[in-house]
LUMKEMI-807610 format. One record per residue: x, z, y of N, C-alpha, C, O in turn; residue number from 1. Coordinates in steps of 0.05 Angstrom, whole numbers. Example, Ala and Ser with C-alpha at 12.3 -4.5 7.8 and 13.67 -1.06 7.14 Angstrom:
BEGIN
<r <264 156 -114> <246 156 -90> <264 156 -66> <285 169 -66> 1> <r <257 142 -45> <273 143 -21> <258 157 1> <268 161 23> 2> 
//
This chain:
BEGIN
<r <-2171 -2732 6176> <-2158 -2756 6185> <-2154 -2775 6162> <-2142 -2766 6142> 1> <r <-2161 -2795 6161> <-2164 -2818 6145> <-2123 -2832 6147> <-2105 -2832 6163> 2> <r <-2128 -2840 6114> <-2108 -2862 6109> <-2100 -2891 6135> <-2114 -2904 6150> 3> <r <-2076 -2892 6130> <-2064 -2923 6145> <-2055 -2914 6172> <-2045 -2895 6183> 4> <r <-2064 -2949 6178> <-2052 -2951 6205> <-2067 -2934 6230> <-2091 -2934 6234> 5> <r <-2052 -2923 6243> <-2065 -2912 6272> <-2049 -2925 6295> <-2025 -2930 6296> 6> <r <-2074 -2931 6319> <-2059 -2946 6332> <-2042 -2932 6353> <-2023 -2941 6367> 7> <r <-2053 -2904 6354> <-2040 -2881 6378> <-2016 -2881 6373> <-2003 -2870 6391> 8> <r <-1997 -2891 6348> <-1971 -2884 6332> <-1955 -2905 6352> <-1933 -2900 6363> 9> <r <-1970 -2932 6356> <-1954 -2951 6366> <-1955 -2943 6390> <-1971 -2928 6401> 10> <r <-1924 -2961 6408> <-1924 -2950 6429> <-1923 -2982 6441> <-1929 -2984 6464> 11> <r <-1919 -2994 6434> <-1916 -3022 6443> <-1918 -3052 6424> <-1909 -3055 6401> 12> <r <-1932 -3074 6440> <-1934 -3095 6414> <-1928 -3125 6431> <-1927 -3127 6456> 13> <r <-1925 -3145 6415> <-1924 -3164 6438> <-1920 -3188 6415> <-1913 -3183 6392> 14> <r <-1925 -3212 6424> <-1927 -3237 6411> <-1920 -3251 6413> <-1932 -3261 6431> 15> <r <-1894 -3275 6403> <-1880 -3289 6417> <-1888 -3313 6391> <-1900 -3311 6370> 16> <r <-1876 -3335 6402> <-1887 -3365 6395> <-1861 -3371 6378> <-1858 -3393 6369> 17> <r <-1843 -3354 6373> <-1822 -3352 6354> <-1817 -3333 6339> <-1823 -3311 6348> 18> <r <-1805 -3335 6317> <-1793 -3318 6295> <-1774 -3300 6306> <-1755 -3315 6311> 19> <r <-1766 -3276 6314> <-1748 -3265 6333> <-1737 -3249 6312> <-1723 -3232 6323> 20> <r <-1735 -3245 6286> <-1722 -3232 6273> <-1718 -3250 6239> <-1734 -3267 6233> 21> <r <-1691 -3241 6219> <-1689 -3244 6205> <-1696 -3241 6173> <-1682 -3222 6163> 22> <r <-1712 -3253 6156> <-1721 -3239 6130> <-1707 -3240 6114> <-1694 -3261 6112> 23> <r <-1702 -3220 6098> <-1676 -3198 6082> <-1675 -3223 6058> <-1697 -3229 6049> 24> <r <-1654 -3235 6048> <-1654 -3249 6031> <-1644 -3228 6003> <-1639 -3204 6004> 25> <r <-1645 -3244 5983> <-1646 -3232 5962> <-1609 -3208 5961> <-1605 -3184 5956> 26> <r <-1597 -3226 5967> <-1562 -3220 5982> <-1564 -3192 5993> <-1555 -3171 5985> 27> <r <-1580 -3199 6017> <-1589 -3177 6028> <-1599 -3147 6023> <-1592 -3124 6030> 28> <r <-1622 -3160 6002> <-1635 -3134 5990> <-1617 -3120 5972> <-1623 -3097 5969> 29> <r <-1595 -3127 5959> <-1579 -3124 5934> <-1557 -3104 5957> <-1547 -3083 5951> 30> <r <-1555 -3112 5972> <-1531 -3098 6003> <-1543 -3073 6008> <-1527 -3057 6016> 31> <r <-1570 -3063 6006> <-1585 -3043 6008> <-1614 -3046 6037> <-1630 -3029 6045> 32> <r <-1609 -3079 6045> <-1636 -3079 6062> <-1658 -3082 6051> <-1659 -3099 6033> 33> <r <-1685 -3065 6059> <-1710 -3063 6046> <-1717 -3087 6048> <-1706 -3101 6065> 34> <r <-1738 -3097 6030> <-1753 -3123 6032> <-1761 -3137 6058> <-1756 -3158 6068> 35> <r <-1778 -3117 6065> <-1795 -3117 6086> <-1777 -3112 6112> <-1789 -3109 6133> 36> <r <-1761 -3111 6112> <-1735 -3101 6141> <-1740 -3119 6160> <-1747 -3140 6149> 37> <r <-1738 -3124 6193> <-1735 -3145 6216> <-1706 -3143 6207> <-1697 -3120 6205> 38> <r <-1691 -3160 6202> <-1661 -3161 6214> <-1652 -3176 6236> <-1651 -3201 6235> 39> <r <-1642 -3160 6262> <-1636 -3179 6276> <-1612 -3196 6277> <-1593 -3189 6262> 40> <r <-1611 -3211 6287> <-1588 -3239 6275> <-1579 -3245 6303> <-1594 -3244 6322> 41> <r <-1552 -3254 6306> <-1540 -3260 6330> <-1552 -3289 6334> <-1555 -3294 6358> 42> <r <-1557 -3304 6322> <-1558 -3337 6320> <-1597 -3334 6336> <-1605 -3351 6352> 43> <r <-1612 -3315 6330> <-1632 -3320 6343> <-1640 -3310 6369> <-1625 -3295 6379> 44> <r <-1663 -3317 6383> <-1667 -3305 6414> <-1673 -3280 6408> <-1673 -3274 6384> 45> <r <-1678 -3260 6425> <-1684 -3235 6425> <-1659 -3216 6415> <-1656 -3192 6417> 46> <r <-1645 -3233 6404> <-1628 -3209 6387> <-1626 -3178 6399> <-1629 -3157 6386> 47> <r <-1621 -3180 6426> <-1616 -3143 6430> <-1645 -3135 6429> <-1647 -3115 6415> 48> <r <-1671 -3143 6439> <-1696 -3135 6436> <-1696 -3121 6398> <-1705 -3098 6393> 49> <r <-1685 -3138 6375> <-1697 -3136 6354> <-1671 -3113 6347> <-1674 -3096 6329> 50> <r <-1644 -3114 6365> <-1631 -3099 6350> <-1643 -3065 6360> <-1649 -3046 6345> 51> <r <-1643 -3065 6389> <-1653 -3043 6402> <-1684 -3025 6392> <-1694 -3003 6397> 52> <r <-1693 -3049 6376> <-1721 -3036 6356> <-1713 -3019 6333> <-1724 -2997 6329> 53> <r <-1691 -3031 6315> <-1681 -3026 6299> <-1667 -3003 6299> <-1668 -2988 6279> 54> <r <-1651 -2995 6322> <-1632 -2977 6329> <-1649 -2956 6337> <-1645 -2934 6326> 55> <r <-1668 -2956 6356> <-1672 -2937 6378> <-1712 -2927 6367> <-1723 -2906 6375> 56> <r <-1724 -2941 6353> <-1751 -2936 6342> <-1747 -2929 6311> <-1730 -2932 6294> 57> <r <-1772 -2919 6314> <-1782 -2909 6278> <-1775 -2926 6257> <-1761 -2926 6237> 58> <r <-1795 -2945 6270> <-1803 -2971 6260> <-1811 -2998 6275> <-1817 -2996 6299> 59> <r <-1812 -3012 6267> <-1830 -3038 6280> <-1841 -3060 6262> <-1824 -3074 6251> 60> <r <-1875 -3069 6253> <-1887 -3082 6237> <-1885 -3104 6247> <-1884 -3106 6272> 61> <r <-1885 -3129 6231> <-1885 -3150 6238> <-1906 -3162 6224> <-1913 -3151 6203> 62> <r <-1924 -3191 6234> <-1943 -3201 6229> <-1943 -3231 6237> <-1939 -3236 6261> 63> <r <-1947 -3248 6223> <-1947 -3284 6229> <-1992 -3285 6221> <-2005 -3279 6201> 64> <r <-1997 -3293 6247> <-2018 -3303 6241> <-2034 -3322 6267> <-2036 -3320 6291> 65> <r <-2042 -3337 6250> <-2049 -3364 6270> <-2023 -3368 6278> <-2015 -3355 6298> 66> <r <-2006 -3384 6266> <-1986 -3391 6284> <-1973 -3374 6302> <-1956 -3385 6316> 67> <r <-1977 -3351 6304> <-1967 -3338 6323> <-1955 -3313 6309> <-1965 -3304 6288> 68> <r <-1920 -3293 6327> <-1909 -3276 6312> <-1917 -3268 6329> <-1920 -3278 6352> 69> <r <-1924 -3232 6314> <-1935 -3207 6334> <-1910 -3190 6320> <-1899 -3196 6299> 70> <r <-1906 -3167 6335> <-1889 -3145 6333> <-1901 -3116 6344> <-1913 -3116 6366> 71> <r <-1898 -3094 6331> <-1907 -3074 6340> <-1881 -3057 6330> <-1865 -3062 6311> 72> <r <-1880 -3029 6354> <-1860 -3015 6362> <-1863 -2986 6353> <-1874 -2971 6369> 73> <r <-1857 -2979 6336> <-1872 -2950 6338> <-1843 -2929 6348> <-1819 -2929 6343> 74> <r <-1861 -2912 6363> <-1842 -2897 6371> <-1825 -2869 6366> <-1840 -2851 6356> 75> <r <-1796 -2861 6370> <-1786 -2853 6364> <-1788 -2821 6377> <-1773 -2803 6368> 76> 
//
């Protein structure tokens, strides 16, 4: 079995035309959030979607391309 990503790991993905989660500012990272962390934020949409990722999954990758945010779920 080869290195990386596998896609059997994910269990769900989806793409929204907004930013649905928060990037860890420097404040942040120093508080103990990883770089790379979704933080979900009360001030944006989705909030329980990004907090219930956070809480209840492994993980979840995030990706900006073409204009567009994708999210993947991997499961717990």
């Amino acid at each position: 079995m080869g290195k990386g990503f596998i896609l059997d790991d994910w269990d769900i993905g989806f793409q929204s035309d907004i930013k649905l989660h928060r990037t860890p500012t420097a404040d942040d990272i120093q508080d103990g959030y990883e770089e790379d962390e979704l933080i979900d934020d009360y001030d944006l949409p989705a909030h329980w979607l990004m907090m219930q990722m956070n809480n209840f999954c492994v993980g979840a990758n995030y990706v900006f391309l073409n204009g567009k945010h994708y999210y993947t779920v991997h499961h717990s």
